[in-house]
C-alpha positions as CSV (number, residue, x, y, z in Angstrom):
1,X,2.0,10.7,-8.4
2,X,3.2,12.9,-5.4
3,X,4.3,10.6,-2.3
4,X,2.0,11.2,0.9
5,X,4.2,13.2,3.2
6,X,4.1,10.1,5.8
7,X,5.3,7.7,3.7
8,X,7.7,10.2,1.1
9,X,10.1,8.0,1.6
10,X,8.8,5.0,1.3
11,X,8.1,3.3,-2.6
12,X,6.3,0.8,-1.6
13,X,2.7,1.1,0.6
14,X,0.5,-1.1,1.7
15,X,-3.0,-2.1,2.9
16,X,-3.5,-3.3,6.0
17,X,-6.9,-4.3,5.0
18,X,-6.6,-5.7,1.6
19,X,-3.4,-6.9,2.4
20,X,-2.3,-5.6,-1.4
21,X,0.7,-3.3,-2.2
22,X,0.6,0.0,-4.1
23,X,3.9,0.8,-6.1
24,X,4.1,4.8,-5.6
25,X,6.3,5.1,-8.3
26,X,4.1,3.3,-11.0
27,X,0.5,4.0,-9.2
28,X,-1.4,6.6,-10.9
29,X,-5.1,6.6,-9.0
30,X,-4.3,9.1,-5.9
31,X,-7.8,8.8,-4.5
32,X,-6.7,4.8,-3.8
33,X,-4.1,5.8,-1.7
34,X,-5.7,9.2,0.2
35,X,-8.3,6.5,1.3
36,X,-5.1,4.2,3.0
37,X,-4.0,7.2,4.2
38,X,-6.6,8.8,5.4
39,X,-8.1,5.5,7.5
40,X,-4.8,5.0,9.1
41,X,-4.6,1.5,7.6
42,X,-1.0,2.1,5.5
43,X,2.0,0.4,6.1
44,X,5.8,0.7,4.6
45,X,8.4,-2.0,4.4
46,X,11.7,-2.3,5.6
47,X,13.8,-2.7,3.2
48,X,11.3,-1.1,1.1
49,X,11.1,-3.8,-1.8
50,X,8.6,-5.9,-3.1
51,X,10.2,-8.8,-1.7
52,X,9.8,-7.6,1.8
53,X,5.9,-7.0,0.7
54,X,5.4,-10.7,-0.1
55,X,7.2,-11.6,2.3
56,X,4.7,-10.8,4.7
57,X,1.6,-11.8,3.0
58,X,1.0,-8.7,0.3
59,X,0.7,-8.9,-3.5
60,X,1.0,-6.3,-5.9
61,X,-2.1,-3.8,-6.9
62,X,-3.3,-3.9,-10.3
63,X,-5.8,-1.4,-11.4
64,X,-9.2,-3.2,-11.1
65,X,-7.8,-5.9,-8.7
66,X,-10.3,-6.3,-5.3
67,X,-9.7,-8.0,-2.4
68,X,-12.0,-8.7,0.6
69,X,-11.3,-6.0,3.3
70,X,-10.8,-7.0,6.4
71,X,-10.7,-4.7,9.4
72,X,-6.7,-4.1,10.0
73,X,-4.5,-6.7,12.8
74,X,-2.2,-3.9,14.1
């Protein structure tokens, strides 16, 4: 899957609202992440590892996996 030009260098993307993180290297549903993008709810870690991810709070998106959405914090 192609990287969204705001986050191209970023693996790693979460949801603000779901609080779940998309793997852009191993993701393969694009219309998931055009929705973060285009709602303005994305966010990218720093370092970008899935460490960081859980370290704030995020798990890992499976396909099929739901969460409740929330409206975003920040």
């Amino acid at each position: 899957m192609e990287r969204p030009t705001r986050f191209e260098h970023a693996r790693f993307l979460g949801d603000k609202r779901s609080q779940l993180v998309y793997d852009l290297d191993e993701w393969d549903d694009a219309a998931v992440i055009d929705e973060i993008v285009g709602a303005g709810v994305g966010i990218q870690f720093g370092p970008d590892s899935l460490a960081e991810a859980r370290n704030r709070g995020y798990t890992l998106a499976t396909p099929g996996k739901r969460r409740l959405r929330r409206s975003p914090r920040s």
